[in-house]
C-alpha positions in Angstrom: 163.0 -179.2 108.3 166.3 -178.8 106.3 168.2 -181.9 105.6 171.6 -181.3 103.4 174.6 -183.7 101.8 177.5 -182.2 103.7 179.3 -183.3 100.5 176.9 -180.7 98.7 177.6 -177.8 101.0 180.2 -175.0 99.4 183.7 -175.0 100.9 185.0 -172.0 102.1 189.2 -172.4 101.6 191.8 -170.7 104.4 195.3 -171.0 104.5 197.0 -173.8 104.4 194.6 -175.7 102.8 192.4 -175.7 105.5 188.7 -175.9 104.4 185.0 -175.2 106.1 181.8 -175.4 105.4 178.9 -174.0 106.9 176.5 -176.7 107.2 173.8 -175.0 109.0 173.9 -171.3 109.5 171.5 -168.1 108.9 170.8 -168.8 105.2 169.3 -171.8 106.0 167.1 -169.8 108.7 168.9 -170.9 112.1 168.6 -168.0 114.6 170.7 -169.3 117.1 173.4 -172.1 116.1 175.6 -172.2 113.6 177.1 -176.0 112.0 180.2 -176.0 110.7 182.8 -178.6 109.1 186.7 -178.3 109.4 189.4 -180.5 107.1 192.6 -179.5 108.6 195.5 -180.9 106.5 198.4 -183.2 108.8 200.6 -180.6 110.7 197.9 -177.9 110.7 196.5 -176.6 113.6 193.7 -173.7 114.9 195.5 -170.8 116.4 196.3 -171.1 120.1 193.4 -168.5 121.2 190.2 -168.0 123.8 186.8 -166.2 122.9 183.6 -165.0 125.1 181.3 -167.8 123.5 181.6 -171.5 123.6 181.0 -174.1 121.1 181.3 -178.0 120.8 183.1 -180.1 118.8 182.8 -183.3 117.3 186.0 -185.0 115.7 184.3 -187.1 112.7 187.3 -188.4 111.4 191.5 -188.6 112.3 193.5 -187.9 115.2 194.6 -184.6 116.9 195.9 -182.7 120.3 193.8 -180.3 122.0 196.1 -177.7 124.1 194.6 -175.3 126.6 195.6 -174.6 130.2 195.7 -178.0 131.2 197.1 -181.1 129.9 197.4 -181.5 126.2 194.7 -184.1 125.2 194.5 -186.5 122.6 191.2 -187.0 121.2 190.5 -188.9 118.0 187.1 -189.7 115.7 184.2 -190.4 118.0 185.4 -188.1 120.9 183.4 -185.0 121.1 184.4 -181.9 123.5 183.4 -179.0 124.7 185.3 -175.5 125.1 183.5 -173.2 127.2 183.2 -169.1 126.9 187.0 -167.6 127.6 188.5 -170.6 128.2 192.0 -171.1 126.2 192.2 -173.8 123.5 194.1 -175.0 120.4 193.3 -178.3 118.1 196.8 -179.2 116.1 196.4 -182.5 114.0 198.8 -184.8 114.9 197.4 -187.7 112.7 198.9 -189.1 109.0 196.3 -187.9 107.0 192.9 -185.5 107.5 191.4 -184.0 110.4 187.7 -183.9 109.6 185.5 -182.3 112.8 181.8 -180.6 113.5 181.9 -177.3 115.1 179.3 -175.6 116.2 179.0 -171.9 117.8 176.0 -169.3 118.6 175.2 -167.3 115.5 177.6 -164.2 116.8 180.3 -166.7 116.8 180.3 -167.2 113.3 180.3 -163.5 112.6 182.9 -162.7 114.5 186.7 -162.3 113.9 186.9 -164.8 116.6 184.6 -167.5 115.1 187.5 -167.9 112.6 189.6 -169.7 114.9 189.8 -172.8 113.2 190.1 -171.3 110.0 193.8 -169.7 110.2 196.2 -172.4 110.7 199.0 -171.4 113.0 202.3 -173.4 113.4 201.9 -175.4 116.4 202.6 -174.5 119.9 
């Protein structure tokens, strides 16, 4: 078992200010899953995109709008989603102050140029 302090965990920074950390991944010998935390700063958002994997998310703390082919949705700490394989999606923070979220993807998500969709903040739609 591997137990670690998010707090101790090396942020990665992307533009914007926009911050991640990989929480769980390969070098802590996960085949399959990888665990990441977001801080988005107020007014930043992923870019408005689709990939052929799915992953979760768990908003930890602050508020934002998820955008996709349906109705915008707000969703705020506590809420959890999920965005499945090709589906279109977007998560702009729409709160005062930070967005803080889980994210987790399969292992080829996080190694791809798509698994860095909530690291390059876009203007929002």
């Amino acid at each position: 078992m591997i137990i670690r302090k998010v707090s101790e965990v090396p942020t990665i920074s992307y533009g914007k200010g926009a911050q991640k950390k990989v929480v769980i991944g390969p070098n802590e010998g996960a085949p399959t899953f990888v665990m990441r935390v977001f801080d988005v700063p107020p007014g930043g958002a992923s870019n408005d995109h689709s990939h052929d994997f799915e992953h979760e998310v768990l908003i930890l703390h602050g508020e934002a709008t998820c955008k996709g082919d349906g109705p915008d949705q707000k969703v705020e700490a506590g809420t959890a989603y999920f965005i499945p394989a090709n589906e279109r999606h977007q998560i702009v923070n729409t709160g005062k102050g930070n967005l803080r979220f889980v994210c987790l993807v399969p292992l080829r998500g996080e190694d791809s140029d798509q698994g860095a969709c909530f690291c390059k903040l876009a203007a929002p739609n």
